[in-house]
Backbone as ProteinMPNN parsed JSONL, in Angstrom:
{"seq_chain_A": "XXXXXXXXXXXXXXXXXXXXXXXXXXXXXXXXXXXXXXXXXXXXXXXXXXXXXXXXXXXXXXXXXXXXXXXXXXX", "coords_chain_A": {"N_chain_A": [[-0.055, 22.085, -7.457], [-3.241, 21.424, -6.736], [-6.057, 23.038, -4.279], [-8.981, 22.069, -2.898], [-12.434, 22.572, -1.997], [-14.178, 20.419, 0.828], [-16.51, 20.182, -0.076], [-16.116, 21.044, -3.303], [-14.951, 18.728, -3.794], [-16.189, 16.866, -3.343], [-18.402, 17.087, -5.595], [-16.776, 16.686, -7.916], [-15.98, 14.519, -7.535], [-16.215, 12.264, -9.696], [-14.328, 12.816, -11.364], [-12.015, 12.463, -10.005], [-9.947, 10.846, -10.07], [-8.672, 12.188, -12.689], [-8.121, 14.5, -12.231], [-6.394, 14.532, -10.178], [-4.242, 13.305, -11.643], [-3.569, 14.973, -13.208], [-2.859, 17.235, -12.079], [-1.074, 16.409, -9.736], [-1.038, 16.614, -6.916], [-3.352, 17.212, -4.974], [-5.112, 19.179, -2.16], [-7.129, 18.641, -0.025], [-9.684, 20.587, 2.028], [-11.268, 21.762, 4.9], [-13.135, 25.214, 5.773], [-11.35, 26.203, 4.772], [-9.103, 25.283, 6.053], [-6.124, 22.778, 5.772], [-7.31, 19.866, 5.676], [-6.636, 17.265, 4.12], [-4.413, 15.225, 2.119], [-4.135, 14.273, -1.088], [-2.5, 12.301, -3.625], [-1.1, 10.677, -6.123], [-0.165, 7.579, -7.065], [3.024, 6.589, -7.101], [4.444, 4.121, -8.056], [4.444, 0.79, -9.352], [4.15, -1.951, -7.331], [6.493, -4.842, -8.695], [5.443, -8.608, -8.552], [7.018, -10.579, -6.922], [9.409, -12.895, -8.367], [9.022, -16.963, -7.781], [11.383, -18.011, -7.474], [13.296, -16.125, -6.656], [11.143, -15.72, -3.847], [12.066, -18.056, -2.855], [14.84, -17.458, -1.844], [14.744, -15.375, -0.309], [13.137, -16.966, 1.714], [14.3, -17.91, 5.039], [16.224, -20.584, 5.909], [15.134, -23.604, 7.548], [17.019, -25.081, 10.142], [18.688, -28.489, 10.55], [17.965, -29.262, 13.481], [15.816, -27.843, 14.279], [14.209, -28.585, 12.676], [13.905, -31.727, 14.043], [12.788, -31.155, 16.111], [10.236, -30.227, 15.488], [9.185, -32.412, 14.381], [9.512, -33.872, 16.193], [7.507, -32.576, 18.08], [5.127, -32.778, 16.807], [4.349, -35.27, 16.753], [4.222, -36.009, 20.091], [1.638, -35.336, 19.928]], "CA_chain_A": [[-0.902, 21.664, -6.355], [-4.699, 22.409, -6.193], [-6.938, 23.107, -3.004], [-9.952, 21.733, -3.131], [-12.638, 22.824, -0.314], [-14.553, 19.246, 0.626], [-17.695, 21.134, -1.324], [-16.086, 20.64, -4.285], [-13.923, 17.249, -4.063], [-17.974, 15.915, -3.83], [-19.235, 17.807, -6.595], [-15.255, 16.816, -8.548], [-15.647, 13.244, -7.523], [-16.514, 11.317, -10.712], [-13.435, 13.232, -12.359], [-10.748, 12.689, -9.128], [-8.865, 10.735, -10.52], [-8.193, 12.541, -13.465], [-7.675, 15.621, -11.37], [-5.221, 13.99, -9.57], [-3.458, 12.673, -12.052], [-3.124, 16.313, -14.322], [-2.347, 18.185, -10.807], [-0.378, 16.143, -9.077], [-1.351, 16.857, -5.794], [-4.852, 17.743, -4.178], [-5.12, 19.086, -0.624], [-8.718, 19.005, 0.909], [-9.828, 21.565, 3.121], [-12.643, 22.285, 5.225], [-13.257, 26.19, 6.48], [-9.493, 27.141, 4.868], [-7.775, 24.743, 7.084], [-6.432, 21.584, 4.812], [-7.355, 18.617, 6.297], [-6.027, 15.759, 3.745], [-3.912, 15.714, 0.653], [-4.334, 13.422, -2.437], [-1.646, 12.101, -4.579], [-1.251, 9.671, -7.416], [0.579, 6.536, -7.024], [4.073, 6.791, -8.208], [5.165, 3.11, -8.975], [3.793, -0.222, -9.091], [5.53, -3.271, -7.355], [5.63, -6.41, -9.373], [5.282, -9.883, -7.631], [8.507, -11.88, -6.826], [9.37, -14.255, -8.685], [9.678, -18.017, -6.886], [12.98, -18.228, -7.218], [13.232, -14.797, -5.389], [10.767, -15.766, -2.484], [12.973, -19.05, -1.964], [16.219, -17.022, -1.555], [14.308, -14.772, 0.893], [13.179, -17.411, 3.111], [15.013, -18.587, 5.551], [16.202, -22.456, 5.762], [15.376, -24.34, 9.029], [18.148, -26.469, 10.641], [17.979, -29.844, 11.184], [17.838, -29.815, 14.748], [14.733, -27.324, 14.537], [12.609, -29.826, 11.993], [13.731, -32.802, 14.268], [12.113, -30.632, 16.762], [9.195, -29.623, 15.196], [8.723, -33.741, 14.03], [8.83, -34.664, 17.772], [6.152, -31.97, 18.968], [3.731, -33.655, 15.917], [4.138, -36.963, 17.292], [3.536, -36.146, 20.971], [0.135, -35.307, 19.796]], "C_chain_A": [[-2.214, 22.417, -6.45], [-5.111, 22.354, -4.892], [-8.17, 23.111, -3.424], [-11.07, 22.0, -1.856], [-13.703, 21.074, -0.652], [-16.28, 18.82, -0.063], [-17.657, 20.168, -2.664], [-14.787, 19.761, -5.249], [-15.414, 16.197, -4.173], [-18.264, 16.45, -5.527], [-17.871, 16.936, -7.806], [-15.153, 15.157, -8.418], [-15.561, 12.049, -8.062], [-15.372, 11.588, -11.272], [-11.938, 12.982, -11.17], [-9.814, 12.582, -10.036], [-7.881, 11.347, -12.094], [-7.55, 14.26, -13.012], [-6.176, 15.734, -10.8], [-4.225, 14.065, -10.118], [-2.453, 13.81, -13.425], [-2.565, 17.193, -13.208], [-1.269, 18.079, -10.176], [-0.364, 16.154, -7.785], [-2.715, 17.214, -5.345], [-4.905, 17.651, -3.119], [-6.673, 19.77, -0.853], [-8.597, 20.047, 2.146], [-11.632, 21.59, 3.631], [-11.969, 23.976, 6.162], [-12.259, 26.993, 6.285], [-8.796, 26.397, 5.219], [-7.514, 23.035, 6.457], [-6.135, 20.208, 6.214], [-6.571, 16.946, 5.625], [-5.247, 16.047, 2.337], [-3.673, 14.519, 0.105], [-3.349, 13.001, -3.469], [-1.432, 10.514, -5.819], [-0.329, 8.763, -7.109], [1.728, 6.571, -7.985], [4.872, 5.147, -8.667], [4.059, 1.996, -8.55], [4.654, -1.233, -9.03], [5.411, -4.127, -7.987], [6.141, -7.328, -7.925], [6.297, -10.634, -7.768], [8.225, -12.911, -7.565], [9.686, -15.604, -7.363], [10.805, -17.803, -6.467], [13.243, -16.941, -6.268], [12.578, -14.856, -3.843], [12.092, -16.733, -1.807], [14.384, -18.604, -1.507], [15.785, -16.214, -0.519], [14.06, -15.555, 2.048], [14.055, -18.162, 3.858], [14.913, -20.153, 6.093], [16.357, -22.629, 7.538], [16.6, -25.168, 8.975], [17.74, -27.769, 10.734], [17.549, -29.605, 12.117], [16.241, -29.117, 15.101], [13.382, -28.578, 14.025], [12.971, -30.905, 12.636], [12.401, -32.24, 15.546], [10.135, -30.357, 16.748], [8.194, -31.079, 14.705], [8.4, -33.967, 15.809], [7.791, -33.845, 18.428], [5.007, -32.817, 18.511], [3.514, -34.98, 16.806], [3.217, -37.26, 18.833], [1.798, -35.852, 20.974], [-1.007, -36.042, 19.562]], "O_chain_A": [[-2.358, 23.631, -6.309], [-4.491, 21.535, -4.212], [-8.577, 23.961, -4.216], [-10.682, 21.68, -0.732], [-13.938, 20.608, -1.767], [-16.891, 17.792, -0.354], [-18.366, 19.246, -3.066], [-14.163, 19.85, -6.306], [-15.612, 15.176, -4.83], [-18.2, 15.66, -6.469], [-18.501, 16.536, -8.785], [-14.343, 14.543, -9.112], [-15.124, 11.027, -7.534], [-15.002, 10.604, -11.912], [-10.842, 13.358, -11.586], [-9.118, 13.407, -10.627], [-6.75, 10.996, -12.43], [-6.652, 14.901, -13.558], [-5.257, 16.547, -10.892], [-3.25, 14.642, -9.636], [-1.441, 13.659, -14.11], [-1.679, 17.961, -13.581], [-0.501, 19.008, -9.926], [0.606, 15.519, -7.372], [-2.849, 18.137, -6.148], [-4.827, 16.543, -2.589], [-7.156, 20.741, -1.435], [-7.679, 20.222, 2.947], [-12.699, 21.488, 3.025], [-10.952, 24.074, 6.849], [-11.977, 28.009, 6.921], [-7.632, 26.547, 4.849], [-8.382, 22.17, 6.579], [-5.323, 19.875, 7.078], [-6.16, 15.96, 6.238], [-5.509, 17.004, 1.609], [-3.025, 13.684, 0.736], [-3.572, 13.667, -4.48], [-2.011, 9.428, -5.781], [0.682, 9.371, -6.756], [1.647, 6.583, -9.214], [5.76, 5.098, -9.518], [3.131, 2.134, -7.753], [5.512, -1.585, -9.84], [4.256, -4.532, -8.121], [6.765, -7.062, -6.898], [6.447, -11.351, -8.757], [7.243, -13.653, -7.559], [10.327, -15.407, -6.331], [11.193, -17.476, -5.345], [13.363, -17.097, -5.053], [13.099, -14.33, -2.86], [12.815, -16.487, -0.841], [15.049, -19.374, -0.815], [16.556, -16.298, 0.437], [14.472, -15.237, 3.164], [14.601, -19.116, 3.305], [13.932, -20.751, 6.535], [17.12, -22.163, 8.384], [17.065, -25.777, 8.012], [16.585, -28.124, 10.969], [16.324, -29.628, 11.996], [15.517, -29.627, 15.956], [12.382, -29.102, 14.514], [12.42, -31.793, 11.985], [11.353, -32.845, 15.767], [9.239, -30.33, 17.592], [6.965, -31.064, 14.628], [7.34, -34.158, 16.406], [7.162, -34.377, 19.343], [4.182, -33.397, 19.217], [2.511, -35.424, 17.364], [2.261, -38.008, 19.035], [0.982, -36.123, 21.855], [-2.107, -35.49, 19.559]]}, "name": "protein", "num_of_chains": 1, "seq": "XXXXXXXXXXXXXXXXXXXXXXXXXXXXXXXXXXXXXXXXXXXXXXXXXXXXXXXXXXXXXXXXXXXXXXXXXXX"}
C-alpha cells in the first residue's frame, strides 16, 4: 500500500495507473488524514450470452398478455 498526499497524486497523475497497478492500493490524503483509497479492478464481467438472458427472464402468463392486449385496445 502507498500514501499518496493529494500534492503528489496531481504531480503522479499521468503515471496512476501504473502506480496503481505495481502497488496495489493507493490511499490519498490531505494534511495526514486519508481521505480516499485507489485500487485496481480485479475482474472483468463478460456479457451474457442470449440464451442466458432468456433463461433469466421471466415468462408472462397468459392471463397477464390477454391483459396487457385488452389495455392496448381500450386506447
Amino acid at each position: 500500500m502507498k500514501s499518496l498526499s493529494i500534492r503528489e497524486v496531481r504531480r503522479a497523475l499521468a503515471q496512476l495507473d501504473e502506480l496503481v497497478s505495481r502497488e496495489g492500493e493507493v490511499v490519498v490524503t490531505r494534511r495526514g488524514q486519508p481521505i480516499a483509497r485507489l485500487l485496481p479492478l480485479r475482474s472483468t464481467r463478460r456479457m451474457p450470452s442470449h440464451a442466458d438472458l432468456r433463461t433469466r427472464t421471466p415468462r408472462l402468463s397468459k392471463g397477464s398478455e390477454m391483459h396487457i392486449r385488452a389495455e392496448r385496445d381500450e386506447r
